[in-house]
C-alpha positions as CSV (number, residue, x, y, z in Angstrom):
1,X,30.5,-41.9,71.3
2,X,28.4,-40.8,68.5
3,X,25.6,-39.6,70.6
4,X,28.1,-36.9,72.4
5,X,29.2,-35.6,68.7
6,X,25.6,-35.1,67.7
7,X,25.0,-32.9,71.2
8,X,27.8,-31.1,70.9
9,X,27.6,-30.0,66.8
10,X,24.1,-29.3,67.8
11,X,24.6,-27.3,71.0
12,X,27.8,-25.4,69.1
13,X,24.8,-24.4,66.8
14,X,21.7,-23.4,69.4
15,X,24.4,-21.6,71.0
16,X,25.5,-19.4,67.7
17,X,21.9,-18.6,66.6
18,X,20.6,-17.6,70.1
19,X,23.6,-15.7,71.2
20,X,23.4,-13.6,67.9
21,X,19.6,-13.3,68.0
22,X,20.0,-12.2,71.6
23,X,23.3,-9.6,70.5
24,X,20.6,-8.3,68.0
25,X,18.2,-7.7,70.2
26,X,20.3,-5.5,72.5
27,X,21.5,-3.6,69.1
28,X,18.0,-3.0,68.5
29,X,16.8,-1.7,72.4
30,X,19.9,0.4,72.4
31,X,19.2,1.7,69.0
32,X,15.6,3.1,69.8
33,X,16.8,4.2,73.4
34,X,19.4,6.5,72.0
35,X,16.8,7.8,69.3
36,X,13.1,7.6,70.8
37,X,12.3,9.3,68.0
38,X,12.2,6.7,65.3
39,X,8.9,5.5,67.3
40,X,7.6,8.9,66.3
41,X,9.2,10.1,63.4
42,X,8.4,8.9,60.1
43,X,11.3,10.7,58.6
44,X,14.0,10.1,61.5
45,X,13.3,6.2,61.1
46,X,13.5,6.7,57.1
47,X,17.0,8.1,57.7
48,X,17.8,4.8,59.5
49,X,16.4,2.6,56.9
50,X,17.6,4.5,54.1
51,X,19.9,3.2,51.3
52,X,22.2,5.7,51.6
53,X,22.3,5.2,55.6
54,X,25.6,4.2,57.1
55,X,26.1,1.3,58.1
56,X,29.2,-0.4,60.0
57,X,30.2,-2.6,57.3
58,X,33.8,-3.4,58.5
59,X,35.3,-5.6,61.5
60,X,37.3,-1.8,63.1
61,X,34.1,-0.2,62.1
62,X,32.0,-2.5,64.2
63,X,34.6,-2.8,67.1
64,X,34.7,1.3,67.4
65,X,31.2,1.7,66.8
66,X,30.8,-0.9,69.6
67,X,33.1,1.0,72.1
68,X,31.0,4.4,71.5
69,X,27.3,2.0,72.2
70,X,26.3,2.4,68.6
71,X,23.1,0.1,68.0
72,X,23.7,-0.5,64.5
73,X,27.1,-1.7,65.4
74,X,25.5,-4.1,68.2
75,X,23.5,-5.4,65.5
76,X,25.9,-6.0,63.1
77,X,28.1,-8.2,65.8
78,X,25.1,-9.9,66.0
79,X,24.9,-10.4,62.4
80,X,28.9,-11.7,62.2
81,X,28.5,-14.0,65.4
82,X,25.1,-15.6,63.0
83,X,27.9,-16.3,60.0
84,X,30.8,-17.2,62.4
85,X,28.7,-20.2,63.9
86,X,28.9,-22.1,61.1
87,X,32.0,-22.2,60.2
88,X,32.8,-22.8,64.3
89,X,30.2,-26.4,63.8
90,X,33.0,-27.1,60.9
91,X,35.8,-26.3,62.9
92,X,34.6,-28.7,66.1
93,X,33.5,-31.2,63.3
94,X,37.3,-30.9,62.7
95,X,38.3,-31.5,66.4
96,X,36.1,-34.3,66.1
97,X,37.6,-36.1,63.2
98,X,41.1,-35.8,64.7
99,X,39.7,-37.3,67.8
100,X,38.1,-39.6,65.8
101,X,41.5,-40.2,63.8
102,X,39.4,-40.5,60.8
103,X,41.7,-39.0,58.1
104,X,39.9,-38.8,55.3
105,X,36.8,-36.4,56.8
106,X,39.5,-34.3,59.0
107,X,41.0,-33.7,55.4
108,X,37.5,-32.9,54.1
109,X,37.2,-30.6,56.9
110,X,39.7,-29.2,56.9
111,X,39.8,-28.5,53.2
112,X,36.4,-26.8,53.6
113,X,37.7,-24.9,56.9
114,X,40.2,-23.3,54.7
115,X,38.2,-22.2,52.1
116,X,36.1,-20.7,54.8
117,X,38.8,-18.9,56.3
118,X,40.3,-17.5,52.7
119,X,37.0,-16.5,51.8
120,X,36.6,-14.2,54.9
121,X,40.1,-13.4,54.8
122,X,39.8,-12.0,51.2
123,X,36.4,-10.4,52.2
124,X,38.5,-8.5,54.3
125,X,41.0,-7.2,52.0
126,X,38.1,-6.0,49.5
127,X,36.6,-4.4,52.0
């Protein structure tokens, strides 16, 4: 039994980092396909990598920017699905303690799943 936990925490992980590497990747293409001329542009690509750029920093701004094929937003799902897959290996580690019916690590879990969810959830509300 312990053999199938291990696979599955570790394919929940492999799964998380590639698909967001790979969501990344697309953001990026997409990016320099809608503006070839970062490739030649010193300035155009210092407007995208400028401090004072904008950025989608919000979950709507993300979605919408999404929607209208905005690299940068591509990116940045990329960059949310890389800090959602760890706290989706503590949610299945959760599953797998109630499976398990061991109480005293689903309470761990779940303790730390909470925090994890209040943090975001308060992220959200600052933001």
């Amino acid at each position: 039994m312990k053999e199938w936990i291990n696979t599955a925490i570790a394919t929940v992980l492999r799964v998380g980092v590639v698909l967001s590497i790979t969501i990344m990747l697309v953001g990026m293409v997409v990016t320099f396909v809608r503006h070839p001329e970062y490739f030649s542009s010193r300035p155009s690509l210092g407007v995208l990598t400028s401090p004072k750029a904008h950025f989608p920093n919000t979950l709507p701004d993300v979605i919408s920017g999404i929607r209208h094929g905005g690299g940068q937003a591509i990116v940045m799902a990329g960059l949310l699905v890389l800090i959602a897959t760890p706290v989706a290996r503590v949610a299945l580690s959760d599953v797998i303690f109630i499976i398990a019916r061991d109480r005293l690590y689903v309470a761990i879990t779940s303790v730390v799943l909470m925090i994890l969810l209040i943090s975001f959830s308060v992220g959200l509300v600052a933001a």
